[in-house]
C-alpha positions as CSV (number, residue, x, y, z in Angstrom):
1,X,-13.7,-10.0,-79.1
2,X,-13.7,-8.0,-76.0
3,X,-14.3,-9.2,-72.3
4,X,-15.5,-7.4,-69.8
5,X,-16.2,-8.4,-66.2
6,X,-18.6,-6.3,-64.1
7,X,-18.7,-6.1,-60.6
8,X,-21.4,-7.5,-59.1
9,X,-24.2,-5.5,-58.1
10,X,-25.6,-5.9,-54.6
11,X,-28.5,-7.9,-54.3
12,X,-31.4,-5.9,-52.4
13,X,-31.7,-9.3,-50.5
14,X,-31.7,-8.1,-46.8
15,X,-31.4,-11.6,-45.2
16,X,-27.6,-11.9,-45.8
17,X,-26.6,-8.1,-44.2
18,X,-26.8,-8.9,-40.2
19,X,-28.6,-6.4,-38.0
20,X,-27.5,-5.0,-35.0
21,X,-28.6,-7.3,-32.7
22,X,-27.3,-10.2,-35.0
23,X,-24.2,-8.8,-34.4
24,X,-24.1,-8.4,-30.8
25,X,-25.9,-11.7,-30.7
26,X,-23.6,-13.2,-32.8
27,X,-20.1,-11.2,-31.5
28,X,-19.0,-9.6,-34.7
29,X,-19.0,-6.2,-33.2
30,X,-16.0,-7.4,-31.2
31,X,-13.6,-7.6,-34.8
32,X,-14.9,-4.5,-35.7
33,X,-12.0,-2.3,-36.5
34,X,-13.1,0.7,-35.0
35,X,-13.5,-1.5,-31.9
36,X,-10.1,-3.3,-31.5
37,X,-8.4,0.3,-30.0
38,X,-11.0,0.4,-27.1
39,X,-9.8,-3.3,-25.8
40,X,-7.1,-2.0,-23.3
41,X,-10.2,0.0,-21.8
42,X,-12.3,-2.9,-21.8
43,X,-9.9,-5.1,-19.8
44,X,-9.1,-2.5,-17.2
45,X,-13.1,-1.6,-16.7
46,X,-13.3,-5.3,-16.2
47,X,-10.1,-5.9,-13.8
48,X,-11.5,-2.8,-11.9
49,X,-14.7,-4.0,-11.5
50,X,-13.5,-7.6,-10.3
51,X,-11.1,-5.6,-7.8
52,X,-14.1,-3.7,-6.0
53,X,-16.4,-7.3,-6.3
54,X,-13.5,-8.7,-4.5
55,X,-13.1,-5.6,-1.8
56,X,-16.8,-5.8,-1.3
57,X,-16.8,-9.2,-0.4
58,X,-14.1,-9.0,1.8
59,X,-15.5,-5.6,3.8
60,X,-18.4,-8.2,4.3
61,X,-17.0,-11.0,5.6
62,X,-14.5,-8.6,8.2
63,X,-17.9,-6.5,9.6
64,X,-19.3,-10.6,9.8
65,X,-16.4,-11.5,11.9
66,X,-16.6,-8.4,14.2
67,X,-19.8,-8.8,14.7
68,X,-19.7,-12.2,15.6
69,X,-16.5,-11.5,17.9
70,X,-18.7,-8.3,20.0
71,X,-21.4,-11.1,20.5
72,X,-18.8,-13.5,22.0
73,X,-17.3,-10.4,23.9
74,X,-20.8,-9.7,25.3
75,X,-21.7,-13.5,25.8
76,X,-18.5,-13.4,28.2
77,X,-18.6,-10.4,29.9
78,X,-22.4,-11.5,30.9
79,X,-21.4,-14.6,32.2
80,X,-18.2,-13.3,34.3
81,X,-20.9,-10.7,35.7
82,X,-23.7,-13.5,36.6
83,X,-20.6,-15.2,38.3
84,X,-19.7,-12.4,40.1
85,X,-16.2,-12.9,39.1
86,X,-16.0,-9.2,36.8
87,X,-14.7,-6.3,38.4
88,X,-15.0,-3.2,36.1
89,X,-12.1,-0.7,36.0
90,X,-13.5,1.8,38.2
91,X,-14.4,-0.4,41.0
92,X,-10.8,-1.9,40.9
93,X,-9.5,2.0,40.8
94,X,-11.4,2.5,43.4
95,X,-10.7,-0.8,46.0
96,X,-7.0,0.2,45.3
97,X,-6.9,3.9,46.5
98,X,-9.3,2.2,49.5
99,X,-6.2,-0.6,50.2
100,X,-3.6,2.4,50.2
101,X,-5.5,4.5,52.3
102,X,-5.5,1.8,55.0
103,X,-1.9,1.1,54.6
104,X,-1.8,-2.5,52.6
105,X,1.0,-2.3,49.9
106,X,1.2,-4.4,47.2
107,X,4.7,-6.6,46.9
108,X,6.9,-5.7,44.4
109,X,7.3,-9.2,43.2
110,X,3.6,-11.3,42.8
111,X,3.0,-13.5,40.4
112,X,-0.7,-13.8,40.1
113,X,-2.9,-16.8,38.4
114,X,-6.1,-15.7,37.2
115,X,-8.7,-18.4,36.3
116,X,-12.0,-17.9,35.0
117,X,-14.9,-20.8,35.0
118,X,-18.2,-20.1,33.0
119,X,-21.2,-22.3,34.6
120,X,-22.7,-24.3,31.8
């Protein structure tokens, strides 16, 4: 008596052989074999893409700050001008050469205390 085994045919029964989107769905692509060379490339597209997230957000936040730091420069400079306690740099160029011209000198050794009050 002779036994033979026969290997089994494949069923034509579809439902068991996943589609494409079962296996994206499911993650199966990922153990694919074909697939497990590219995984270096997939990590450094994703550290690379964190990286330029991470410098975008921080671009963001520094124009924020300088923004809000030439509002406050503005804010001030208005209020030293209302007080009439701004000179600008010509106008101090200006009232020196006029001092010199009439013989005042400045002292070699002045200490100076500048104090600035806002009105609120």
């Amino acid at each position: 008596m002779k036994i033979t085994s026969k290997p089994p045919t494949p069923s034509s029964n579809t439902e068991n052989t996943p589609t494409r989107f079962g296996k994206i769905f499911s993650g199966d692509f990922l153990l694919d074999t074909k697939l497990t060379r590219w995984y270096p490339y997939f990590i450094m597209l994703f550290l690379f893409a964190t990286l330029i997230i991470a410098n975008e957000r921080a671009v963001k936040k520094k124009s924020k700050l300088i923004t809000e730091k030439e509002y406050e420069y503005i804010t001030s400079l208005n209020n030293l001008k209302n007080n009439n306690q701004f000179i600008s740099y010509d106008q101090l160029v200006y009232i020196k050469e006029q001092a010199a011209a009439k013989g005042l000198k400045k002292k070699e050794k002045s200490i100076y205390k500048i104090a600035v009050k806002e009105k609120r």
